[in-house]
C-alpha positions in Angstrom: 0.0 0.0 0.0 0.9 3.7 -0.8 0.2 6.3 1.8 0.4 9.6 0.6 0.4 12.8 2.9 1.5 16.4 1.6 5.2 15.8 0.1 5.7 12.5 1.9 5.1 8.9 0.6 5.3 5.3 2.2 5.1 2.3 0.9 3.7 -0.3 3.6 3.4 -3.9 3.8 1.0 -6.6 5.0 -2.8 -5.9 5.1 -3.6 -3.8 7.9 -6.7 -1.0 8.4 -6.0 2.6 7.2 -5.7 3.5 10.7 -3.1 0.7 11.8 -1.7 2.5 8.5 -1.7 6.1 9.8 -0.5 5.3 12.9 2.3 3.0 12.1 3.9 6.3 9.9 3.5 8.4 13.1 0.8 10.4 12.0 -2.4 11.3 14.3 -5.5 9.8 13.0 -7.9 12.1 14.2 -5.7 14.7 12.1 -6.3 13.3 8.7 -9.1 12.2 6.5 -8.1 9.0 4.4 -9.3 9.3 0.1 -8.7 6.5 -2.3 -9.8 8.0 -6.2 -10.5 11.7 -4.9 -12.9 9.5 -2.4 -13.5 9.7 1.4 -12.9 6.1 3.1 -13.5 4.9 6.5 -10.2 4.6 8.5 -11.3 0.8 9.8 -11.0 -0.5 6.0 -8.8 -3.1 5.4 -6.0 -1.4 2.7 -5.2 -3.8 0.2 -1.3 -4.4 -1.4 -2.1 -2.3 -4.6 -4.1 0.6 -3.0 -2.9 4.8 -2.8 -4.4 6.2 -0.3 -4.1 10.1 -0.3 -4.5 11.5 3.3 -5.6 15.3 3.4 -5.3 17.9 6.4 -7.9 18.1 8.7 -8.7 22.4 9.2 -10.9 23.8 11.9 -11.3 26.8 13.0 -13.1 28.8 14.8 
């Protein structure tokens, strides 16, 4: 699998969840939205070998 986040990309083994994923390259989940095709996923999806997964910024404000 391919996680993608701004100007960083890493490629991970084994099938894991998108979380396990976002986690295991140090990254807070609850800081990120996971997209596969320009598409929101769910972080508890199983990520398979060949899959990109773009993460993008989460902004709040206030």
């Amino acid at each position: 699998m391919k996680l993608i986040y701004r100007d960083k990309v890493w490629e991970l083994d084994g099938r894991m969840t998108i979380r396990d994923a976002i986690l295991k390259v140090g990254l807070n989940p609850e800081s990120v939205l996971p997209t596969r095709r320009g598409k929101l996923i769910n972080e508890n999806e199983l990520a398979k070998k060949d899959d990109e997964i773009k993460l993008v910024a989460v902004i709040s404000g206030g």
